[in-house]
C-alpha positions as a Python dict, from the first residue, in 0.01 Angstrom:
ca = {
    (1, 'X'): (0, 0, 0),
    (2, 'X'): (301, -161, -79),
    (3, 'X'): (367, -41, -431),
    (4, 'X'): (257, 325, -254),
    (5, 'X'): (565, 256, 26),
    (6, 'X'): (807, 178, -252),
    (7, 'X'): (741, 498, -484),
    (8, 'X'): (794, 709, -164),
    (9, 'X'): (1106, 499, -82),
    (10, 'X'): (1221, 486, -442),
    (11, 'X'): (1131, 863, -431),
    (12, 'X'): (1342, 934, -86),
    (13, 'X'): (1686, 796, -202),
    (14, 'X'): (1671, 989, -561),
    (15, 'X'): (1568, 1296, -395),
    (16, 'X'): (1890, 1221, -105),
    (17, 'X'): (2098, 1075, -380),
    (18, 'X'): (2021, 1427, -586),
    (19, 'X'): (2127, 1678, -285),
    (20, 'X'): (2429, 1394, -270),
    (21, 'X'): (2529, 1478, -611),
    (22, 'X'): (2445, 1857, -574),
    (23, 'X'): (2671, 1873, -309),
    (24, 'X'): (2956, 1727, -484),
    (25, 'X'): (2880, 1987, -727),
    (26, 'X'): (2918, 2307, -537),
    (27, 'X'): (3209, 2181, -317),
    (28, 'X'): (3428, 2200, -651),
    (29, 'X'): (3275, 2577, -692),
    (30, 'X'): (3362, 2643, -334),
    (31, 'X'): (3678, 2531, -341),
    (32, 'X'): (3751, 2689, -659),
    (33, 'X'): (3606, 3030, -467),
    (34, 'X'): (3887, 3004, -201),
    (35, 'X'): (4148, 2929, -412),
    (36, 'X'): (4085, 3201, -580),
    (37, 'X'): (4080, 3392, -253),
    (38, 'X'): (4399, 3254, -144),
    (39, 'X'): (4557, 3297, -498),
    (40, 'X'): (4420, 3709, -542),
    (41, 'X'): (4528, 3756, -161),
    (42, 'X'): (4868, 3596, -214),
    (43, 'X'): (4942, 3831, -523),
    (44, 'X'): (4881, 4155, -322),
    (45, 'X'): (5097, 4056, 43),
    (46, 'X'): (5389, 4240, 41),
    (47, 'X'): (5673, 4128, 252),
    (48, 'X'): (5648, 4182, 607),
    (49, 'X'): (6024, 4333, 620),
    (50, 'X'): (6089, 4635, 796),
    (51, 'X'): (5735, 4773, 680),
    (52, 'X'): (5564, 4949, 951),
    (53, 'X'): (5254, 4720, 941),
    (54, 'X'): (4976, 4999, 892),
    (55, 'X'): (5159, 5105, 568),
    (56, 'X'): (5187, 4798, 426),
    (57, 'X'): (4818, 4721, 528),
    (58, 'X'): (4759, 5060, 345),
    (59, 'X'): (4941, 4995, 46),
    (60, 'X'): (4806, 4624, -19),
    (61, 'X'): (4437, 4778, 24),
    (62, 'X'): (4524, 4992, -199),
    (63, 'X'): (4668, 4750, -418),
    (64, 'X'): (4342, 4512, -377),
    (65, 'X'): (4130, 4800, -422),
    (66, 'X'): (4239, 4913, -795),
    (67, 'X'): (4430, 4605, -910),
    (68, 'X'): (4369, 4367, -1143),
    (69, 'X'): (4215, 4145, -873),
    (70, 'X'): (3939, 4403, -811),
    (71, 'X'): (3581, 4385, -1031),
    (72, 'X'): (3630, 4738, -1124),
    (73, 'X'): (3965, 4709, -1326),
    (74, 'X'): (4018, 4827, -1693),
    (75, 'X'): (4334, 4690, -1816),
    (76, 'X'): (4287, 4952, -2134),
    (77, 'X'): (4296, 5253, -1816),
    (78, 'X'): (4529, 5059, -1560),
    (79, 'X'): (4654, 5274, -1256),
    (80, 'X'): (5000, 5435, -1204),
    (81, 'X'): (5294, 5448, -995),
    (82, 'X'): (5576, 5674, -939),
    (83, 'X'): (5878, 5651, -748),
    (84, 'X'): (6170, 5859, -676),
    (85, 'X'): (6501, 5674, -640),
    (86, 'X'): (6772, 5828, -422),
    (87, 'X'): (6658, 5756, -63),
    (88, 'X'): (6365, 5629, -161),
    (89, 'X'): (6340, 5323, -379),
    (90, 'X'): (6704, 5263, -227),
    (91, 'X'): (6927, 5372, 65),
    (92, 'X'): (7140, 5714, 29),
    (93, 'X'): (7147, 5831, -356),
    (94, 'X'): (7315, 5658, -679),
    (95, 'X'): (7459, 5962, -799),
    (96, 'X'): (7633, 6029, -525),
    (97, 'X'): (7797, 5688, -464),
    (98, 'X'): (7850, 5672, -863),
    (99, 'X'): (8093, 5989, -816),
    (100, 'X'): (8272, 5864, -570),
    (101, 'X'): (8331, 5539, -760),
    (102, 'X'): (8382, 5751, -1080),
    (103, 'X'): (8675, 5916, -887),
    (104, 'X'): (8813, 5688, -720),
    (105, 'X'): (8834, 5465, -1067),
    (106, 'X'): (8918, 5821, -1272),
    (107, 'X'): (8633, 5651, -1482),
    (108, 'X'): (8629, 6006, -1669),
    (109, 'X'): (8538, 6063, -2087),
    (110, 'X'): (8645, 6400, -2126),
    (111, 'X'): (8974, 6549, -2199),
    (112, 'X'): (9136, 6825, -1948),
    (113, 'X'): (8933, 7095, -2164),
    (114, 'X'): (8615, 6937, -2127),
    (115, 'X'): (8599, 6813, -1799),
    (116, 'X'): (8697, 7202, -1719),
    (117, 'X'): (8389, 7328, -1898),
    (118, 'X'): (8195, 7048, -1741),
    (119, 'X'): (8289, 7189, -1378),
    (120, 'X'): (8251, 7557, -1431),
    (121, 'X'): (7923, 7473, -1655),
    (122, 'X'): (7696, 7712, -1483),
    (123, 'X'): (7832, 7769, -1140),
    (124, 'X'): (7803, 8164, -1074),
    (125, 'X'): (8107, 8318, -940),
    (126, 'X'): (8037, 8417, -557),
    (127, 'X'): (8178, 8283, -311),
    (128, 'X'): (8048, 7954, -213),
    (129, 'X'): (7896, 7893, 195),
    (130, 'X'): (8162, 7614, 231),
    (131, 'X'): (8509, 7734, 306),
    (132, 'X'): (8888, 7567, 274),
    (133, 'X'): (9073, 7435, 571),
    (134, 'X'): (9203, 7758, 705),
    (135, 'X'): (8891, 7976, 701),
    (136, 'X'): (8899, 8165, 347),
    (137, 'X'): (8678, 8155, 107),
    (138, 'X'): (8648, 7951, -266),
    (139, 'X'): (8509, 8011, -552),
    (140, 'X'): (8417, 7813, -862),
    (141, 'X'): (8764, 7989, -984),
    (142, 'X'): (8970, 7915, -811),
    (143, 'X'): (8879, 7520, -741),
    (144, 'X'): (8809, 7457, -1073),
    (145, 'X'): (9180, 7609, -1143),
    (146, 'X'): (9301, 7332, -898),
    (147, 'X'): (9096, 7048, -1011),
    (148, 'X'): (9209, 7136, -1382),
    (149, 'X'): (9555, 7171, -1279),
    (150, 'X'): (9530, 6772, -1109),
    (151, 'X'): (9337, 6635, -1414),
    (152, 'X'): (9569, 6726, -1666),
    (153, 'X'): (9826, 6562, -1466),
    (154, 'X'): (9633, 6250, -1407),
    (155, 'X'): (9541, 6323, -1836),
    (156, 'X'): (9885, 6304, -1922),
    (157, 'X'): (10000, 6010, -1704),
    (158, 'X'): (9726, 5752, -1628),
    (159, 'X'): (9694, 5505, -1854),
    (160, 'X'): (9357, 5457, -1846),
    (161, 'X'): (9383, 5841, -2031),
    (162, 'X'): (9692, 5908, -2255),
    (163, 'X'): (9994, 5789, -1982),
    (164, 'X'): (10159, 5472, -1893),
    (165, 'X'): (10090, 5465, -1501),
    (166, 'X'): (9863, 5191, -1349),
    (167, 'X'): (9589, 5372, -1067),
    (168, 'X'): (9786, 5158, -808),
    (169, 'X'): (10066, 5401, -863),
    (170, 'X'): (9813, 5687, -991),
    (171, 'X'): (9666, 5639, -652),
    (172, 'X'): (9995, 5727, -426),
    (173, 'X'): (10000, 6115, -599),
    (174, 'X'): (9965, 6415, -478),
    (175, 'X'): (9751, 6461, -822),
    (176, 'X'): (9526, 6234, -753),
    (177, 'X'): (9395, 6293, -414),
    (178, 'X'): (9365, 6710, -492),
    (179, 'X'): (9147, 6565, -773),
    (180, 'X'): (8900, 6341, -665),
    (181, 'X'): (8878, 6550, -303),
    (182, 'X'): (8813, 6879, -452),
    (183, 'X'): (8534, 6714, -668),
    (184, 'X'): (8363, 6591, -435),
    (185, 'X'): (8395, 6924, -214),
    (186, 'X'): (8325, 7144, -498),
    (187, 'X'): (7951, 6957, -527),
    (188, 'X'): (7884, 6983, -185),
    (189, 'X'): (7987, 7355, -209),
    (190, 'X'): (7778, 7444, -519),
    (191, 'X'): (7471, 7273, -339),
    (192, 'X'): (7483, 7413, -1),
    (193, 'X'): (7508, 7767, -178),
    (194, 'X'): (7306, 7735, -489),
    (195, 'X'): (6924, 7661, -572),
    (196, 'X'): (6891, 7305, -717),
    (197, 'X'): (6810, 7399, -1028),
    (198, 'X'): (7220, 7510, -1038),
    (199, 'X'): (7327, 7250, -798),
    (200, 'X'): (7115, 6894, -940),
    (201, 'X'): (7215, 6868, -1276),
    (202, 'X'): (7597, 6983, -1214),
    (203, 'X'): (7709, 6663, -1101),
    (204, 'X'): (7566, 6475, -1441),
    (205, 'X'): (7772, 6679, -1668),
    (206, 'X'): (8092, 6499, -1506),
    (207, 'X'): (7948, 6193, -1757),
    (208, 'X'): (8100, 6437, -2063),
    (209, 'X'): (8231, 6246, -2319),
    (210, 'X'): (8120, 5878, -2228),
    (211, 'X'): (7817, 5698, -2400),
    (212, 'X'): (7536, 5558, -2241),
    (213, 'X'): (7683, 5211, -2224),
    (214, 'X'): (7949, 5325, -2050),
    (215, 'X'): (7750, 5532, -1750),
    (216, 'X'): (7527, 5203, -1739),
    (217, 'X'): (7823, 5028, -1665),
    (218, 'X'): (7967, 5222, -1424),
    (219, 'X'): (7666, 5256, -1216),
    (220, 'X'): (7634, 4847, -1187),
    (221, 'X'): (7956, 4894, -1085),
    (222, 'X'): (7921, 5126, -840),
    (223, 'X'): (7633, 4896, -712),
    (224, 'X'): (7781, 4614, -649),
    (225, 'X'): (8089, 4780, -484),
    (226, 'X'): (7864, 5000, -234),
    (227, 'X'): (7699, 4656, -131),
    (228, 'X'): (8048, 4564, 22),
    (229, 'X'): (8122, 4883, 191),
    (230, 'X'): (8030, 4958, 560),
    (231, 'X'): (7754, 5207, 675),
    (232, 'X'): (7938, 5534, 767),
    (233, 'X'): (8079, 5863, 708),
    (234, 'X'): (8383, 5887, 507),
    (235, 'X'): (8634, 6196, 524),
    (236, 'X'): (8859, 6303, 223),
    (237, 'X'): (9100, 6576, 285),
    (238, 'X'): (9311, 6700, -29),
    (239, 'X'): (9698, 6694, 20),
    (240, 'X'): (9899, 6984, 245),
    (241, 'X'): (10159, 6948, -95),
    (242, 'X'): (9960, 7075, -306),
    (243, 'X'): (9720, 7376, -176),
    (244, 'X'): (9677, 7537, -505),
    (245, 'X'): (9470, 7813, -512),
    (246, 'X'): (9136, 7710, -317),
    (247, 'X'): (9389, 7593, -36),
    (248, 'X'): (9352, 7281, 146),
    (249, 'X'): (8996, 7141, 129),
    (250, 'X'): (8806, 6862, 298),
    (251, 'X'): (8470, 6678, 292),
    (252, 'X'): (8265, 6437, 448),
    (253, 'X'): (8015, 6203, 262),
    (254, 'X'): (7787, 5898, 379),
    (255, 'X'): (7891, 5528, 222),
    (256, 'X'): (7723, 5217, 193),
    (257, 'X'): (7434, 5273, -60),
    (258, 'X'): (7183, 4966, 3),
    (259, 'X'): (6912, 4828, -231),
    (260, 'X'): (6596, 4789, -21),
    (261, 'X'): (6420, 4464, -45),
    (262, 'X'): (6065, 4629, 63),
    (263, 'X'): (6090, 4832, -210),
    (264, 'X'): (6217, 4597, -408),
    (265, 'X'): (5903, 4375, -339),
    (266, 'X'): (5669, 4670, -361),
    (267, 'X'): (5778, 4718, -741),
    (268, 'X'): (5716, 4392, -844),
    (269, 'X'): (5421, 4345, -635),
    (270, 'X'): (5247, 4679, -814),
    (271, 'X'): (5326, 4560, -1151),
    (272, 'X'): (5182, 4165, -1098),
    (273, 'X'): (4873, 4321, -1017),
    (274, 'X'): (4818, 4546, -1324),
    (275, 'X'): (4966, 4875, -1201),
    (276, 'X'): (5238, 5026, -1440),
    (277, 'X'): (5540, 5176, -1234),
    (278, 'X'): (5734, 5470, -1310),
    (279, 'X'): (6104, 5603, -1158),
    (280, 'X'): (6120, 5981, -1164),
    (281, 'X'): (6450, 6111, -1061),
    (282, 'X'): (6692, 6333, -1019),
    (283, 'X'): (7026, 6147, -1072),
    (284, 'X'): (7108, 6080, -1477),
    (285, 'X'): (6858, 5857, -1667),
    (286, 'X'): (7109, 5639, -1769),
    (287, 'X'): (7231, 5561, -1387),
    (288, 'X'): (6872, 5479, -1314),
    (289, 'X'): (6766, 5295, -1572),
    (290, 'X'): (7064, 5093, -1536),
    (291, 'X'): (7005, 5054, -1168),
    (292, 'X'): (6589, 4955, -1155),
    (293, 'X'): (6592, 4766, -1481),
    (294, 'X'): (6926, 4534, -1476),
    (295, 'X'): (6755, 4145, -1329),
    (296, 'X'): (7060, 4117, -1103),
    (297, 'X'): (6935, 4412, -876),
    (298, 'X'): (6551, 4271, -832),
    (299, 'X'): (6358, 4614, -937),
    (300, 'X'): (6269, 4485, -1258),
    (301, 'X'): (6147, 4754, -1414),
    (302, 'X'): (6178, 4900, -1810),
    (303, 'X'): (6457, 5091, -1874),
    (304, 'X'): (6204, 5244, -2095),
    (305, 'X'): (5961, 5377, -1730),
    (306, 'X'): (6240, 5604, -1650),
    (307, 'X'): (6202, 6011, -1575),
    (308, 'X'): (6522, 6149, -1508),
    (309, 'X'): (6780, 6389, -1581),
    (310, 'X'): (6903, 6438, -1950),
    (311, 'X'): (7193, 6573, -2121),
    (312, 'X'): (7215, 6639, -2466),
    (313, 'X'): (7422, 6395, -2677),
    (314, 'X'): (7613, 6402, -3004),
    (315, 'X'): (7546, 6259, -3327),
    (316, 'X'): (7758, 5914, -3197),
    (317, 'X'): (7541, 5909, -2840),
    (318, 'X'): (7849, 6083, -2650),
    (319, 'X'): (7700, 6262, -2343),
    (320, 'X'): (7727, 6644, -2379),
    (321, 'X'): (7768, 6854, -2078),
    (322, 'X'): (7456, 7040, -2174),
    (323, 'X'): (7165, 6950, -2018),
    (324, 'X'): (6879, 6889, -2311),
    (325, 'X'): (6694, 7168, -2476),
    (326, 'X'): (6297, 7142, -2394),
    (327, 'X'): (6339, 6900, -2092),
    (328, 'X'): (6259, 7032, -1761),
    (329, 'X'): (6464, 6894, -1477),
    (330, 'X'): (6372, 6616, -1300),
    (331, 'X'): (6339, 6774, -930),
    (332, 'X'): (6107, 6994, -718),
    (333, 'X'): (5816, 7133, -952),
    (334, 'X'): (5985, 6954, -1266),
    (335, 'X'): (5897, 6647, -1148),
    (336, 'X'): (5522, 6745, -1154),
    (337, 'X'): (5598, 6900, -1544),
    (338, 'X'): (5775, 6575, -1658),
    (339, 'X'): (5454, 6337, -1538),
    (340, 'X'): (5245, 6561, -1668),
    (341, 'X'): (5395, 6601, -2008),
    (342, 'X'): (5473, 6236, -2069),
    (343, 'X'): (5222, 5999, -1845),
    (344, 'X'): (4922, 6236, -1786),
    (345, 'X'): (4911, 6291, -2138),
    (346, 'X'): (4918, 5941, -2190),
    (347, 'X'): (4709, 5772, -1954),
    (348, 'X'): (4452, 6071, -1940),
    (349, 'X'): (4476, 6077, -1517),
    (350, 'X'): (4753, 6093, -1261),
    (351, 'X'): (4974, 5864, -1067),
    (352, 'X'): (4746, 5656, -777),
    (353, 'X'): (5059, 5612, -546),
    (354, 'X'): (5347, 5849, -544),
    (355, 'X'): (5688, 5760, -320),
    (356, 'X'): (5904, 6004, -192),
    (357, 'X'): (6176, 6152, 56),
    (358, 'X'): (6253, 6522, 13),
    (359, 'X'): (6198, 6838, -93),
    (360, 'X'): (6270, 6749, -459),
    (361, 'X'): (5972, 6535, -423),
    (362, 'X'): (5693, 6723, -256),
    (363, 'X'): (5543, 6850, -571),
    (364, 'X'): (5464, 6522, -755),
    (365, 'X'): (5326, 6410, -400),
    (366, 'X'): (5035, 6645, -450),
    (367, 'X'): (4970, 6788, -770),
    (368, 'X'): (4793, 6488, -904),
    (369, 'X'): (4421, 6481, -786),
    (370, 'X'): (4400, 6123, -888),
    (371, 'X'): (4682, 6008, -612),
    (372, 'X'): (4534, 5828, -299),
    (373, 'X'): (4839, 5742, -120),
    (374, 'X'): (5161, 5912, -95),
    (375, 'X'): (5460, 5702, 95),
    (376, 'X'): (5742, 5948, 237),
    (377, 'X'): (6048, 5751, 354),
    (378, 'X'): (6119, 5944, 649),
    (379, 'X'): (6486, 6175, 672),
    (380, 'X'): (6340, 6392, 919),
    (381, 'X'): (6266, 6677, 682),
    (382, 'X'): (6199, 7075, 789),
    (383, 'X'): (5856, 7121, 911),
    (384, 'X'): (5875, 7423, 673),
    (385, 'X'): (5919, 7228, 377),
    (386, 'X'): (5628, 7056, 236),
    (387, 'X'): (5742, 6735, 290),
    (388, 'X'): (5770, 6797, 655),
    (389, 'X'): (5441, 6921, 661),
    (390, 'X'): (5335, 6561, 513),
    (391, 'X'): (5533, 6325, 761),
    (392, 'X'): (5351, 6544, 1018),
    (393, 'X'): (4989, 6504, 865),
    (394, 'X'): (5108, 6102, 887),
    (395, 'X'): (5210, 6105, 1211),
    (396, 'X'): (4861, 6235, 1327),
    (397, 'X'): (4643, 6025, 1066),
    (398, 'X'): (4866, 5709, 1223),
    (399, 'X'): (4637, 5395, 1178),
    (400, 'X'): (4328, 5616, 1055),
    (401, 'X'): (4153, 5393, 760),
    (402, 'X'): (4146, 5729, 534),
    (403, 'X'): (4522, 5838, 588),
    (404, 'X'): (4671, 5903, 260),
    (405, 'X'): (5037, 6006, 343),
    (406, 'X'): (5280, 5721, 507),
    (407, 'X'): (5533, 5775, 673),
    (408, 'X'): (5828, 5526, 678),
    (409, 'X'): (6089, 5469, 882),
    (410, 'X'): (6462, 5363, 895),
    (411, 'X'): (6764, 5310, 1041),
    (412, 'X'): (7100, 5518, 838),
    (413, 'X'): (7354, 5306, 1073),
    (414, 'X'): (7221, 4989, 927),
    (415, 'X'): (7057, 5121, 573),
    (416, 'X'): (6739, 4963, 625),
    (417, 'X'): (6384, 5049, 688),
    (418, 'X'): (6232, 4964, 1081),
    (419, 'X'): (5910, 4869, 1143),
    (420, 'X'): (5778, 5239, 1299),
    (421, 'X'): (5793, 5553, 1152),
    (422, 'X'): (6127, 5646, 1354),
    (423, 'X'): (6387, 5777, 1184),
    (424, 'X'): (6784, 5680, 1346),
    (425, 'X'): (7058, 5935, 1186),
    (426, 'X'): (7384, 5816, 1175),
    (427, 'X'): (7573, 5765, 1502),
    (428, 'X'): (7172, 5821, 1674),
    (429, 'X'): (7021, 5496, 1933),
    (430, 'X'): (6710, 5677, 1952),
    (431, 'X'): (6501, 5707, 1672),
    (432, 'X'): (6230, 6012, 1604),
    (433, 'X'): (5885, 6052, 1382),
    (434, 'X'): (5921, 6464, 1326),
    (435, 'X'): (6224, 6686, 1395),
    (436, 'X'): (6330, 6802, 1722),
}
């Protein structure tokens, strides 16, 4: 009886000293199961920011969902991104700030002849919808008469060109300020009269005669500057002294172009979990690849992921003002052409996310059957434009678990995004969802 109690002692401690051990065993495993967790969960958070919190939670299912973290992922067939740029991936639009900082810096290539073919390159010759200061109309005539008139002053006696005067002294002319005001009113007159297939690419040809190193340069430039200039609306008005023959002329235009750390974020989050990510734009491929691919501005993205306007370009790399034979332009339905033609073809499929603001956008926001969310950043768009029609369909799919278009909100007196899906103008305390 005794030897019989010690077996089933002797039998009791191995069998507690075995579930001891197993224990110690699995807690490893389990551990290594919620680290795991922690680790996959970690890699798809974005930033809470100014994200209104149902897109975000959308966009980091979505990111969980087809990722690299989920079972179902083929790095050979990894999913897609595309973004626009100008009011989208940052606050107001590149090209336009670039301009102004061109201007204001005469950062110009071409000579008096060139730049004067750049300007009339294309431009019809009706009258445009904006008119001068006294009520008559312009057209591309007789501005571009003016702003040739101005250059070849500035030409002759800047010495940044073929002159001796510093731009502090440049500056105080009559020259100057007829120049760099009736560009700026001449593009907002060509596109509040023309379709944008006159109206987007005109402003690129104004890069005539400079290389690619050069317009890369100019738009980090232009960055960093626009980050130390307030929020607001800026007035030019050329000078009474020199009316020329489009008269006096003035123009308002929006300052204080902000990178957006959401988006910022949402870039670098998509690509850490297996998603490639695409700009496609319509400022000038070298201003955005400059702009989402240079470390010091956080986008990190390959120059090489870029979709944007081209020009043609000598044998040297000198930018033509041309744009480029067999390249569709980068806005409205060419947008949809470009994807097609170089990342459809590619990957075999179409973009899973698309992220957009206007009009310019609305085509690559649904011609892809493969996209299963589509982020508008929210500027209050026409309900007759397709774009309006999707920041309505978000407004009523708001917190559904199936709504595919987001819309975003943000604030243009502080360039950032809110937390809602209001939109504040500029000068507005109350913010809307839809148009009034």
């Amino acid at each position: 009886m005794k030897t019989m109690r010690l077996s089933i002692l002797t039998a009791a401690v191995a069998a507690a000293l075995s579930l001891s051990l197993s224990a110690c065993n699995t807690a490893p495993t389990a551990s290594s199961a919620q680290t795991a967790l922690a680790t996959r969960a970690s890699q798809v958070r974005l930033i809470e920011g100014n994200w209104d919190t149902f897109n975000r939670s959308r966009i980091e299912n979505l990111i969980t969902t087809y990722g690299k973290f989920s079972p179902n992922y083929n790095p050979a067939k990894p999913p897609y991104v595309v973004f626009d740029w100008d009011n989208t991936s940052v606050f107001l639009d590149i090209e336009e700030a670039t301009l102004i900082y061109q201007l204001e810096n005469l950062r110009f290539g071409a000579t008096p002849g060139q730049l004067d073919k750049a300007v009339r390159m294309n431009i019809p010759a009706k009258d445009f919808a904006l008119k001068n200061a006294a009520g008559q109309a312009i057209n591309i005539d007789k501005i571009a008469a003016d702003i040739n008139k101005s250059y070849t002053w500035l030409y002759g006696n800047y010495v940044g060109f073929a002159g001796d005067k510093p731009l502090s002294e440049i500056k105080k002319t009559p020259q100057y300020k007829d120049f760099i005001v009736k560009v700026r009113f001449l593009y907002e007159a060509i596109g509040e009269t023309f379709d944008h297939a006159t109206s987007y690419p005109w402003v690129t040809y104004l890069f005539a005669g400079m290389t690619e190193a050069q317009v890369r340069a100019l738009a980090a430039e232009t960055t960093l500057w626009q980050e130390t200039q307030p929020v607001e609306s800026v007035k030019w008005q050329s000078p009474a002294e020199l009316p020329g023959a489009a008269g006096v002329v003035s123009i308002s235009w929006k300052n204080g172009l902000r990178l957006v750390p959401e988006m910022k974020d949402l870039y670098n989050k998509f690509r850490a979990a297996g998603f490639d990510v695409y700009v496609c734009s319509a400022s000038f491929i070298d201003v955005i690849k400059e702009i989402s691919s240079n470390p010091a501005f956080g986008y990190g993205n390959s120059a090489d992921r870029v979709l944007a306007m081209e020009l043609e370009r000598d044998a040297n790399g000198v930018i033509q003002p041309e744009y480029r034979k067999g390249y569709a332009q980068t806005q409205g339905p060419g947008k949809t052409e470009m994807i097609k033609r170089f990342l459809v073809s590619r990957y075999g499929y179409g973009p899973i996310f698309v992220a957009g603001d206007s009009e310019g956008d609305q085509n690559m926001m649904q011609d892809f059957a493969d996209t299963k969310l589509v982020l508008v950043v929210n500027r209050l768009r026409k309900a007759t434009t397709d774009v309006g029609k999707f920041s309505k369909i978000a407004v009523d799919t708001y917190k559904k678990p199936d709504a595919k278009f987001l819309l975003q909100g943000r604030d243009d007196n502080k360039g950032i995004f809110v937390p809602s899906q209001l939109h504040f103008k500029l000068g507005a305390q109350k913010g809307l969802a839809l148009p009034q």
